[in-house]
Backbone as a printed PyTorch tensor [residue, N CA C, xyz], in Angstrom:
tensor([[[  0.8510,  -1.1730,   0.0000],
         [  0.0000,   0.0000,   0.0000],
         [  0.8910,   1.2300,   0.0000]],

        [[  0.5980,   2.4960,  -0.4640],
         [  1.4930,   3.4150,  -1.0460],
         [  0.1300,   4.8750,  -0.4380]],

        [[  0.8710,   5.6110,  -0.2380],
         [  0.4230,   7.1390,  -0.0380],
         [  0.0090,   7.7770,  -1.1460]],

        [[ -0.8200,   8.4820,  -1.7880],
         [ -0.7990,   9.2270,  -3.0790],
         [ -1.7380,  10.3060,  -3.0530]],

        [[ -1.0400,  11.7540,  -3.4540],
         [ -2.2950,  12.3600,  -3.5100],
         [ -4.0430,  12.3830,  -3.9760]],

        [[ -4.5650,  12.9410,  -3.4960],
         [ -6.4070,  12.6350,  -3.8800],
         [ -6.0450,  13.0510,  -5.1220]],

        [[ -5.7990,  14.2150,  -6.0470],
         [ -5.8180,  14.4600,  -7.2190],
         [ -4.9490,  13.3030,  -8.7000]],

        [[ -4.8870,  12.2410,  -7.9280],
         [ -3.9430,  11.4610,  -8.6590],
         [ -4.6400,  10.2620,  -9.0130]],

        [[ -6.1890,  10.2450,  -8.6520],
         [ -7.3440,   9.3040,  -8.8080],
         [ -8.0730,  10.0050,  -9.3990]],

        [[ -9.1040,   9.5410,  -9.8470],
         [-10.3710,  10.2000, -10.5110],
         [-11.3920,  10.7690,  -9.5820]],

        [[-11.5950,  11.9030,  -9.7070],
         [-12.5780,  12.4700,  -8.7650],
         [-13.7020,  11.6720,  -7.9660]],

        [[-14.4490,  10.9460,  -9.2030],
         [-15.8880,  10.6030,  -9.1650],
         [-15.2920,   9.1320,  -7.8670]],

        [[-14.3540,   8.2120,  -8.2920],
         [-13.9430,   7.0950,  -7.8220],
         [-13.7470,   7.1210,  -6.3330]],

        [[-13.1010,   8.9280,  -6.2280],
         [-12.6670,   9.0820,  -4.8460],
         [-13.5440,   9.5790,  -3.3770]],

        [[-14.3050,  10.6780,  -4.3360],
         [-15.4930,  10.7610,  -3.9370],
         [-16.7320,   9.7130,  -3.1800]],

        [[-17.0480,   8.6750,  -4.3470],
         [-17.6050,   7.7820,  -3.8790],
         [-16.9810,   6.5870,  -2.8060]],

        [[-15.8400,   6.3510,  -2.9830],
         [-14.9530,   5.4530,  -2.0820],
         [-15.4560,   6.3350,  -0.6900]],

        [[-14.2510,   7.4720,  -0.9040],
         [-14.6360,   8.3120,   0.2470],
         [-15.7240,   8.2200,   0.8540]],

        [[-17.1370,   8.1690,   0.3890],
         [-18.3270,   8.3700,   0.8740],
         [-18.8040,   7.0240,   1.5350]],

        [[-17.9930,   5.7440,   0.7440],
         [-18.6650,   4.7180,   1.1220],
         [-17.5780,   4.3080,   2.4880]],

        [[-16.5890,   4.5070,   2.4240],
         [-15.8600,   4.6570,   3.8860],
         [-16.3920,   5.1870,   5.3180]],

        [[-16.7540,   6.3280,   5.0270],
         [-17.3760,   7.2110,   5.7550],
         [-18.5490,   6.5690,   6.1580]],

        [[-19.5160,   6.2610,   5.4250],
         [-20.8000,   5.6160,   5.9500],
         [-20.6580,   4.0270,   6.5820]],

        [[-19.4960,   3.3340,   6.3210],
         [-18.8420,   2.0610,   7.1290],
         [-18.1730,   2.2410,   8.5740]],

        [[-17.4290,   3.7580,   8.1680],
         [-16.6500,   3.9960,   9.5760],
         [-17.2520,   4.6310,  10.6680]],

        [[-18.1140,   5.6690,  10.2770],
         [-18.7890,   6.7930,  11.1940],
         [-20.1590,   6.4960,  11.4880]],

        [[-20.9460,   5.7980,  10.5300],
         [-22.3930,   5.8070,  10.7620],
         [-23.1990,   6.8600,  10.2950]],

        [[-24.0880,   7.5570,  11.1420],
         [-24.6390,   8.7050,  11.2270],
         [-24.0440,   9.7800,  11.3460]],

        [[-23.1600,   9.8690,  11.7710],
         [-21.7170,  10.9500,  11.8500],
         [-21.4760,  11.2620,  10.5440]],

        [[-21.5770,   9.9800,   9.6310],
         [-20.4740,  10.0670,   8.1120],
         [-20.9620,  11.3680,   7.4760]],

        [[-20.0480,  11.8590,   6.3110],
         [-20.2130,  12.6430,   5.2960],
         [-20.6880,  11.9570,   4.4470]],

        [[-21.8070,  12.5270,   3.6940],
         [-22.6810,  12.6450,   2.8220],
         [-21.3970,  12.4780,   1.1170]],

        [[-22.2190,  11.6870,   0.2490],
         [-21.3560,  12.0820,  -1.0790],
         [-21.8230,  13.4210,  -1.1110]],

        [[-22.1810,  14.1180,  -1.2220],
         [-22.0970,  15.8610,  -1.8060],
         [-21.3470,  16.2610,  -0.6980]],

        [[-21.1760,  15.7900,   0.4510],
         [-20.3550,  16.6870,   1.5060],
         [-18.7840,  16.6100,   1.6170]],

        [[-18.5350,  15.2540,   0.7770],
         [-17.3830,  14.6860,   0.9120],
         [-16.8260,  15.3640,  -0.1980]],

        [[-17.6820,  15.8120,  -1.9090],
         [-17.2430,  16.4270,  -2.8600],
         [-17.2060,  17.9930,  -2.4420]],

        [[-17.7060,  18.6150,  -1.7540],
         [-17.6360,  20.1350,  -1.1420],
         [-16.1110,  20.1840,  -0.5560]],

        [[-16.1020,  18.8570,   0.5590],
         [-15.1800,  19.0860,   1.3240],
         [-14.0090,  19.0300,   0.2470]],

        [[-13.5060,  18.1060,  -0.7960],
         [-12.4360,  18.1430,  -1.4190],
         [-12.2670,  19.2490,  -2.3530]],

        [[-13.5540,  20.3270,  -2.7460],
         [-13.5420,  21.3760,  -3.4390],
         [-13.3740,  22.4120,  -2.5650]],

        [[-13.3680,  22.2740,  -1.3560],
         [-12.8580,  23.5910,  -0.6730],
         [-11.5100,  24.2340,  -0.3220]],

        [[-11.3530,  25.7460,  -0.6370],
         [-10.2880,  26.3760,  -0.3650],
         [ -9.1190,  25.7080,   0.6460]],

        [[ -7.7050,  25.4160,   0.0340],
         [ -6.8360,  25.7600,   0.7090],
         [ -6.8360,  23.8550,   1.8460]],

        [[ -7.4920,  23.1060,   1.0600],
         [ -7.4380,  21.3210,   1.4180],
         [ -6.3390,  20.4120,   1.0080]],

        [[ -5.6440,  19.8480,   1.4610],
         [ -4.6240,  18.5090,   0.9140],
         [ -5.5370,  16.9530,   1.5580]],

        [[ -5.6390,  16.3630,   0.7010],
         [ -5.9950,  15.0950,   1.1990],
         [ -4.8950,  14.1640,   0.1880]],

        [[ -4.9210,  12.9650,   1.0700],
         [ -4.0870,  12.0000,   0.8970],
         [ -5.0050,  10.8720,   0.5380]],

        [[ -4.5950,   9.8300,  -0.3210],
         [ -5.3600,   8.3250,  -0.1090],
         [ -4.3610,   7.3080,   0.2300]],

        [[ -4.4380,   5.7620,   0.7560],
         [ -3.6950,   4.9930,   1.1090],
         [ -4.5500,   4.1740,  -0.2120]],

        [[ -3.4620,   3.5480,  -0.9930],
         [ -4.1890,   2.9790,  -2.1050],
         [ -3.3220,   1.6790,  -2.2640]],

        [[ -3.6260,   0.8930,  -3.0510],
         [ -2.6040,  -0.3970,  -3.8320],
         [ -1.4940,   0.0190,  -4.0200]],

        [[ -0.2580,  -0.6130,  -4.2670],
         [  0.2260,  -0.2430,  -4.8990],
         [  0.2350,  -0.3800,  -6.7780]],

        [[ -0.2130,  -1.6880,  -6.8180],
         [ -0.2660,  -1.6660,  -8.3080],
         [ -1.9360,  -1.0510,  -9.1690]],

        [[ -2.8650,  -0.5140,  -7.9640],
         [ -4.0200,  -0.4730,  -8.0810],
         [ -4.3110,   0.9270,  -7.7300]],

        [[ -4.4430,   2.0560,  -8.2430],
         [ -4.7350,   3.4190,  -7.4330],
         [ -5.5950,   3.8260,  -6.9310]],

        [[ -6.7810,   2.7230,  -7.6500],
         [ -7.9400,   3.0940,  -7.4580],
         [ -8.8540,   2.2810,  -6.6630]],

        [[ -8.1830,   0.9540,  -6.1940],
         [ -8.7190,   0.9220,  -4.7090],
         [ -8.0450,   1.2240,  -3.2950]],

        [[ -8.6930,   2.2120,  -2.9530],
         [ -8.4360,   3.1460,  -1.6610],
         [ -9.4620,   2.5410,  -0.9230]],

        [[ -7.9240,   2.1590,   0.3430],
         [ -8.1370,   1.5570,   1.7540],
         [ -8.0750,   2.6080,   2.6070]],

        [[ -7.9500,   4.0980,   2.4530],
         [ -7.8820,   4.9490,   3.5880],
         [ -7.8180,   6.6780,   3.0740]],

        [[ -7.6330,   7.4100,   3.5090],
         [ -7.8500,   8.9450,   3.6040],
         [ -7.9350,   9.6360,   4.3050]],

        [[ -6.9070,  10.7100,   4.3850],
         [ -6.5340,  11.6250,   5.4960],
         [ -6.8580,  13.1960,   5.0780]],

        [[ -6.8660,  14.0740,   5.3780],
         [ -6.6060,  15.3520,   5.3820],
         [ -6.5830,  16.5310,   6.0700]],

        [[ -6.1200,  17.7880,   5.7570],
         [ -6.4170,  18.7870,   6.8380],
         [ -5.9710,  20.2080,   5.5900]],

        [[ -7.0000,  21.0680,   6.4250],
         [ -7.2950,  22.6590,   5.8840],
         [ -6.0610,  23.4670,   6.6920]],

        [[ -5.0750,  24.2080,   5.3900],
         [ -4.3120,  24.7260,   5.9660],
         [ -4.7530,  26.4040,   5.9020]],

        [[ -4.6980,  27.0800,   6.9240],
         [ -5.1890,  28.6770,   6.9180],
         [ -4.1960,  29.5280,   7.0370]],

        [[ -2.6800,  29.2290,   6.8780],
         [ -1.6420,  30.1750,   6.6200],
         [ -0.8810,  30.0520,   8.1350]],

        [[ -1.8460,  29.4700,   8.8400],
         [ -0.5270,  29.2380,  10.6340],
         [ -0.8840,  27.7930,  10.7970]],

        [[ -1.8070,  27.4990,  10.9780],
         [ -2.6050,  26.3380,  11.7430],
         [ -2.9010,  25.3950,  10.3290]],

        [[ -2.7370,  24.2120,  10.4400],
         [ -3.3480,  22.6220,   9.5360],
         [ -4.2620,  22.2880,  10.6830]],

        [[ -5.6480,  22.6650,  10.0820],
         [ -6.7620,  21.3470,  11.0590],
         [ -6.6080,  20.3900,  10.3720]],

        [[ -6.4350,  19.1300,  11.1580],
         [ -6.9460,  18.1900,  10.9540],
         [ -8.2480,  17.9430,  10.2550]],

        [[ -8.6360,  17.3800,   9.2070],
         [-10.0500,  17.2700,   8.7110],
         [-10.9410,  15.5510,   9.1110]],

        [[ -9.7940,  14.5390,   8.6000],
         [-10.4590,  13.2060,   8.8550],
         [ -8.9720,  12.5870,   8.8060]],

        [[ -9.3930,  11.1220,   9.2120],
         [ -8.7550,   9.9980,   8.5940],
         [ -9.2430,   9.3310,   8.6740]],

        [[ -9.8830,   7.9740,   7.8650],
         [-10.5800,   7.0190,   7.7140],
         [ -9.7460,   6.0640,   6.9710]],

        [[ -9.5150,   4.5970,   8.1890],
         [ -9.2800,   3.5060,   7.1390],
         [ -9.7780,   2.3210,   7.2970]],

        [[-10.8330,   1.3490,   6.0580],
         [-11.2170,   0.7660,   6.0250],
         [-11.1770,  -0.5730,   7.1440]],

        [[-11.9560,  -0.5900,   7.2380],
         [-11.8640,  -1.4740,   8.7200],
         [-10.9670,  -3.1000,   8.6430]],

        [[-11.0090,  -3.9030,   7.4000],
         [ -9.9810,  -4.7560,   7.1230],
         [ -8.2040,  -4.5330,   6.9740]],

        [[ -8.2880,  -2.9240,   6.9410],
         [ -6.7430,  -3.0770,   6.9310],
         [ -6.2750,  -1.4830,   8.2450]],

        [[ -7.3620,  -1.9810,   9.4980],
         [ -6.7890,  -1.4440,  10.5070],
         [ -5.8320,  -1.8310,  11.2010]],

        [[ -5.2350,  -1.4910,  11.7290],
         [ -4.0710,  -1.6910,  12.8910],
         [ -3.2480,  -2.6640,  12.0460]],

        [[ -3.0180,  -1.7290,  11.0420],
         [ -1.7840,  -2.2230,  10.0830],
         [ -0.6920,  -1.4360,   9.6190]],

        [[ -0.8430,   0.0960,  10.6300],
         [ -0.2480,   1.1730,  10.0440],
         [ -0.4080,   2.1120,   9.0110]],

        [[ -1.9100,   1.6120,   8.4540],
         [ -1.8270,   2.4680,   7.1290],
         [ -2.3230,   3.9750,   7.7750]],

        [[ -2.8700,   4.1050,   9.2320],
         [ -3.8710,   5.6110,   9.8030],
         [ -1.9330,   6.4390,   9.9580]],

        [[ -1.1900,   5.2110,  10.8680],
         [  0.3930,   6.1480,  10.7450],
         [  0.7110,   6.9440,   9.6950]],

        [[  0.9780,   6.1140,   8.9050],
         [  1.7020,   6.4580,   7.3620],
         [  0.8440,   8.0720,   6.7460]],

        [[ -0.5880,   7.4550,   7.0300],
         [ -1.4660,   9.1260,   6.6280],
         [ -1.2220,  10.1040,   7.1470]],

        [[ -1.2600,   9.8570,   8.6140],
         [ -0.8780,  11.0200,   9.6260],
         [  0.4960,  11.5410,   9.3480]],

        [[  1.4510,  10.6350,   9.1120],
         [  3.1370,  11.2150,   9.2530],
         [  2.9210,  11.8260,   7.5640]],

        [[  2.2170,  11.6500,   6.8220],
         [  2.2470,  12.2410,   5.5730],
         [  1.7350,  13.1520,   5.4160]],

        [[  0.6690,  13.4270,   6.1700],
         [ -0.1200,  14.9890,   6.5560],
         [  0.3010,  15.9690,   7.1800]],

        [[  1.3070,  15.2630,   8.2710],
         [  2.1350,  16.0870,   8.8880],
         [  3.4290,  16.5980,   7.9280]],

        [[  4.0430,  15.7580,   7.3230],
         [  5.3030,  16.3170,   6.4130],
         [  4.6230,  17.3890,   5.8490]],

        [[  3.2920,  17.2650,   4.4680],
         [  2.5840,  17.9850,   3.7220],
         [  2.6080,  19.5450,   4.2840]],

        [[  1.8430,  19.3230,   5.4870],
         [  1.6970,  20.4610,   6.4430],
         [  3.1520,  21.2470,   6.6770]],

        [[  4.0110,  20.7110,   7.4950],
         [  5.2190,  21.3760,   7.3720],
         [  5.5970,  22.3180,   6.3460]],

        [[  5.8600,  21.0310,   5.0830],
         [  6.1800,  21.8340,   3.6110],
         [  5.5990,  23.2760,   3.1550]],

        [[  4.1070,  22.9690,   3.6920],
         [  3.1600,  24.2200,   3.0410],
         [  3.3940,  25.7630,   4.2510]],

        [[  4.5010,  25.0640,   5.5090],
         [  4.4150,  26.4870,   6.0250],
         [  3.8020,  26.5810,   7.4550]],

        [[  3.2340,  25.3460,   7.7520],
         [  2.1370,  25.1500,   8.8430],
         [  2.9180,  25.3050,  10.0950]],

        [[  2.5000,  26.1030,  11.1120],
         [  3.4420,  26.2780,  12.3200],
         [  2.5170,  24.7170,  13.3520]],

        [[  1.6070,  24.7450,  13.3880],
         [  0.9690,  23.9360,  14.4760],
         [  0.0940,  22.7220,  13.6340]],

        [[ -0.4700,  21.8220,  14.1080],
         [ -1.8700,  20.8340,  13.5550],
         [ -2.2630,  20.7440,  14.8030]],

        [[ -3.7690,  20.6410,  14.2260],
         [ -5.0070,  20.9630,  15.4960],
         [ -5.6110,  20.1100,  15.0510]],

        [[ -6.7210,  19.2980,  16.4090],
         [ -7.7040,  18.1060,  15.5660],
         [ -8.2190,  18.2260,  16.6130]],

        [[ -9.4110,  17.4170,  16.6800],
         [-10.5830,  17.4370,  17.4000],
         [-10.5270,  15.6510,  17.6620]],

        [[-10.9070,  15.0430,  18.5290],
         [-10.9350,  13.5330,  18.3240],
         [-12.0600,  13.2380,  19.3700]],

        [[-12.7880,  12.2030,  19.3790],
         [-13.7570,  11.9500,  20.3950],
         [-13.2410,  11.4470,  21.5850]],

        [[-13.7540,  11.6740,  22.1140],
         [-13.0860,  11.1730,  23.6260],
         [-12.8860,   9.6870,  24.1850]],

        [[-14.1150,   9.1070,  23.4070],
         [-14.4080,   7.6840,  23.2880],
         [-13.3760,   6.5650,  22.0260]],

        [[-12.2880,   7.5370,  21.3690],
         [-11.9000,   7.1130,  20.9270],
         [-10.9400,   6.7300,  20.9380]],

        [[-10.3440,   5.7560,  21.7470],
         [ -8.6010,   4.8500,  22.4440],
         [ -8.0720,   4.6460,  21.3630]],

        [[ -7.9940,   3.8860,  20.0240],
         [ -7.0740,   3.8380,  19.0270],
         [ -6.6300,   5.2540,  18.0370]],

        [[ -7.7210,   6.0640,  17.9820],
         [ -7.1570,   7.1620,  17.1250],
         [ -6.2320,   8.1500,  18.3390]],

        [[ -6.8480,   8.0640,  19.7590],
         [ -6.1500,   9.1400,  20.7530],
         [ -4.6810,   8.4470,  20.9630]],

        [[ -4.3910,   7.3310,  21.0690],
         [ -3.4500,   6.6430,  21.4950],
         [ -2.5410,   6.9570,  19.5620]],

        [[ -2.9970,   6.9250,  18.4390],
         [ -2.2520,   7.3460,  17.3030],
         [ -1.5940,   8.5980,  16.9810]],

        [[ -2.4720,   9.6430,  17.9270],
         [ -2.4150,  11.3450,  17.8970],
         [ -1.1740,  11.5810,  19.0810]],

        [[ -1.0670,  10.5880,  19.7890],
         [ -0.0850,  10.7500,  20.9850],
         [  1.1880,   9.8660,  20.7480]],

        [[  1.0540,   9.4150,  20.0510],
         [  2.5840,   8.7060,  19.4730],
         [  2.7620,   9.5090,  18.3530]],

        [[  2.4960,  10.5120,  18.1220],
         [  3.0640,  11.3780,  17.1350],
         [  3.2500,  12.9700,  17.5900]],

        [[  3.0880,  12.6030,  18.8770],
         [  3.3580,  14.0340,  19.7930],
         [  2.7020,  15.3790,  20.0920]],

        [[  0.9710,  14.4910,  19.7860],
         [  0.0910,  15.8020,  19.7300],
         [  0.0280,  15.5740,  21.2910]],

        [[ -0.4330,  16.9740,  21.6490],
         [ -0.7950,  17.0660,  23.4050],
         [ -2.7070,  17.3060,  23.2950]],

        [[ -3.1480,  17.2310,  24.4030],
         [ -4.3370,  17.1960,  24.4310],
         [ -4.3420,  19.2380,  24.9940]],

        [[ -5.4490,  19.8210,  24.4900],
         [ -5.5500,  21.3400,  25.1480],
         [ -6.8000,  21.4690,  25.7580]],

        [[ -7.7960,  21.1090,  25.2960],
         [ -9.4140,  21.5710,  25.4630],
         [-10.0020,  20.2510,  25.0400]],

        [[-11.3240,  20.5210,  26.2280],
         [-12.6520,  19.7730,  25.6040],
         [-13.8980,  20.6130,  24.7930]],

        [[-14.4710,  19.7490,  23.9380],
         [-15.5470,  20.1240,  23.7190],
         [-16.9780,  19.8320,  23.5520]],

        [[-17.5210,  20.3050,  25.0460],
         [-18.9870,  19.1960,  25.1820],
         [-19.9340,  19.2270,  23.6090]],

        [[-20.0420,  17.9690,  23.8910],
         [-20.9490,  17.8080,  23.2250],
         [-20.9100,  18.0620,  21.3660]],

        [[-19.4220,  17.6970,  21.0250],
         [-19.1630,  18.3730,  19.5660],
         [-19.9950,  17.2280,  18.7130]],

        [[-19.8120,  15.7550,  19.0430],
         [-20.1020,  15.0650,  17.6710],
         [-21.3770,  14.5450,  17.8410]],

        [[-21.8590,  15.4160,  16.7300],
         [-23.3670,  14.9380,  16.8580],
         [-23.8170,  14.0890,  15.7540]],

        [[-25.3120,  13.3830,  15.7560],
         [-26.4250,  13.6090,  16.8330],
         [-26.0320,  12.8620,  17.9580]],

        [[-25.1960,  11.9510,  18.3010],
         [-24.7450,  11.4780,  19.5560],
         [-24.3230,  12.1330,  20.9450]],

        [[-24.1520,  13.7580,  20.5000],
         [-23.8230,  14.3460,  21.7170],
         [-22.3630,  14.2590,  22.6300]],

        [[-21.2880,  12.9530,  21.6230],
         [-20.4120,  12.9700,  22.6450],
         [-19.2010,  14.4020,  22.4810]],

        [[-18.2760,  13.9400,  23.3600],
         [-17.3830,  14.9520,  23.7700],
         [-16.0300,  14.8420,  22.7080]],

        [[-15.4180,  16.0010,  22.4100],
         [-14.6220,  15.6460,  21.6340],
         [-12.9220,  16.4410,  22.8350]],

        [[-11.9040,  15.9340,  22.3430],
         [-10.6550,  16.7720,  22.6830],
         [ -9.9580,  17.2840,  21.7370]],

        [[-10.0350,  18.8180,  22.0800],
         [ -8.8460,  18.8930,  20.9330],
         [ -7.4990,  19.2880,  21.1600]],

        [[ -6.6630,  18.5030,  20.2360],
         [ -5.1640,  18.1860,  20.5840],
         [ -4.2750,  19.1460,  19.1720]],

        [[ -3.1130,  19.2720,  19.7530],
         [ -2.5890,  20.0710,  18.8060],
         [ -0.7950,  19.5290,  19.2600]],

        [[ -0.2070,  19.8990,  17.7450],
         [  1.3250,  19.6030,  17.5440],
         [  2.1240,  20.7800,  17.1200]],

        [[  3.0780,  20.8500,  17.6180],
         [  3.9270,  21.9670,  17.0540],
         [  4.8200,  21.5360,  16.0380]],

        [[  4.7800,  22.2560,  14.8980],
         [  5.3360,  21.8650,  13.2900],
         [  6.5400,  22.6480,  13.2890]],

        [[  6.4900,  23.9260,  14.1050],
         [  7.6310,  24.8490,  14.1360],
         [  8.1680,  25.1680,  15.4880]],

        [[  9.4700,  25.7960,  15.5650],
         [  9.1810,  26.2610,  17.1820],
         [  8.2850,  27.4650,  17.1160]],

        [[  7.9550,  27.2250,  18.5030],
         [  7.0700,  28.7960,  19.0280],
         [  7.9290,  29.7680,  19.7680]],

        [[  7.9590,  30.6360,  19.3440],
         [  8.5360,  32.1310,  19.5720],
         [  7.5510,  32.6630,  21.1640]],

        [[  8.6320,  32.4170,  22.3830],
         [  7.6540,  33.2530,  23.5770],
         [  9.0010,  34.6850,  23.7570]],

        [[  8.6890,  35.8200,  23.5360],
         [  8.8710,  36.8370,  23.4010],
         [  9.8090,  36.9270,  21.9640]],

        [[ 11.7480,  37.2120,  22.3080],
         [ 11.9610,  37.3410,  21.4690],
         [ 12.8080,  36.0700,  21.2920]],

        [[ 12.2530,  34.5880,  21.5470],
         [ 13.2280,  33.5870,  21.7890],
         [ 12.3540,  32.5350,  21.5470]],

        [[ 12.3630,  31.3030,  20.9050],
         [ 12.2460,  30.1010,  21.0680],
         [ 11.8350,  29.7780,  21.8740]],

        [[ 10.5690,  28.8760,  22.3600],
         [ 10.5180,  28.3770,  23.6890],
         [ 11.3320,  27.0970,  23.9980]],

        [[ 12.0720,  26.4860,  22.5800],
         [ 12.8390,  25.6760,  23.1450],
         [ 14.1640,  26.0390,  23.4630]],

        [[ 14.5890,  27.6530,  23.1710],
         [ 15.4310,  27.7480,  23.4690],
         [ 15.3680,  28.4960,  25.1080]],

        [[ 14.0220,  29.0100,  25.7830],
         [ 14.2560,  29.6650,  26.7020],
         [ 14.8130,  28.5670,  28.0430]],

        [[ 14.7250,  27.1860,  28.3170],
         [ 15.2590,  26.4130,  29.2720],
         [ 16.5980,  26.8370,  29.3360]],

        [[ 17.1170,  26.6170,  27.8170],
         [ 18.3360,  26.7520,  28.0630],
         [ 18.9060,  27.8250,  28.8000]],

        [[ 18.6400,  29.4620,  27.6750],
         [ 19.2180,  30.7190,  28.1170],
         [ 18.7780,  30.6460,  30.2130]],

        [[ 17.7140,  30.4740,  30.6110],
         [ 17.2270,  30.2380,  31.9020],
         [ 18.7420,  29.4980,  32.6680]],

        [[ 19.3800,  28.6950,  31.9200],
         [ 19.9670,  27.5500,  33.2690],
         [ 21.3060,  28.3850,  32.9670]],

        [[ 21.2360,  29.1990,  32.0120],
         [ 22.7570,  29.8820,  31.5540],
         [ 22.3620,  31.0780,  32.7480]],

        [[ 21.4910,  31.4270,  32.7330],
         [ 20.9640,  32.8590,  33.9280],
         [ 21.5650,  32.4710,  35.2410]],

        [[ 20.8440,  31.1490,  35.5910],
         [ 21.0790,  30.6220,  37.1820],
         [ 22.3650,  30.1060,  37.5290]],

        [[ 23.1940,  29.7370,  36.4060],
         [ 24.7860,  29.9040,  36.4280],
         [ 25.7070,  30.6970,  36.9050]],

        [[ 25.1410,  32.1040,  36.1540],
         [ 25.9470,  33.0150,  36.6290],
         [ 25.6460,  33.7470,  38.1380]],

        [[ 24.7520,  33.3220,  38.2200],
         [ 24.4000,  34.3390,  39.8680],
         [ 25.4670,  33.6930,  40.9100]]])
């Protein structure tokens, strides 16, 4: 199985895959085919597919996230339920994350359900931290979601790095 951009399949193929994923993985949650074609026509999106390798066009999985010039949300990842916990949700994520980098992205932000131990336990081996809850985000179920975020760049706290302020700090308490 191989990584490949969404634009490297046929719309209609991906679309519908997409849609029929979604309604296997999520349920009532899922995206709609017209919601899933909005979502890939909207401003400023990278999505990924996990496909064959000798086959492009059957897609076992799909990732993406909306980049807004600081921040990559997270949008989805969905992979077919026969080829879970096989690494293919890794491979999306570490490829969304490179993508993101490339395009400039200082942070990735995602939302995940709370009820969800394999995707939270995937978001934390890749070094997202948890920040906030949010009652009641995924509906019609009502549950709770967390949202977690990664740093793509360092963060600047005044005029310094915050990974560099430990340091300059233990160089301070040196000299006294």
């Amino acid at each position: 199985m191989i990584i490949v951009g969404c634009n490297t399949v046929d719309r209609g193929i991906v679309v519908a895959r997409i849609a029929e994923l979604e309604h296997e993985l999520f349920g009532v949650g899922a995206w709609s085919r017209d919601a899933v074609g909005q979502e890939l026509d909207a401003f400023a999106r990278t999505y990924l597919l996990a496909v064959d390798d000798a086959d492009h066009t059957a897609i076992h999985g799909y990732a993406g996230f909306w980049y807004d010039g600081d921040d990559a949300e997270l949008m989805t990842i969905g992979v077919e339920r026969d080829c879970q916990r096989q690494g293919v949700a890794t491979r999306l994520l570490a490829a969304l994350i490179d993508q993101a980098r490339a395009q400039g992205a200082r942070r990735m932000l995602l939302e995940v359900r709370v009820d969800n131990g394999p995707a939270l336990r995937l978001y934390e081996r890749h070094g997202f931290r948890r920040m906030g809850l949010r009652k009641r985000y995924y509906q019609p179920e009502g549950v709770d979601a967390y949202t977690m975020a990664l740093d793509l760049a360092p963060r600047t706290v005044g005029f310094q790095s915050a990974a560099a302020a430990p340091q300059r700090n233990q160089e301070e308490n040196a000299h006294e």
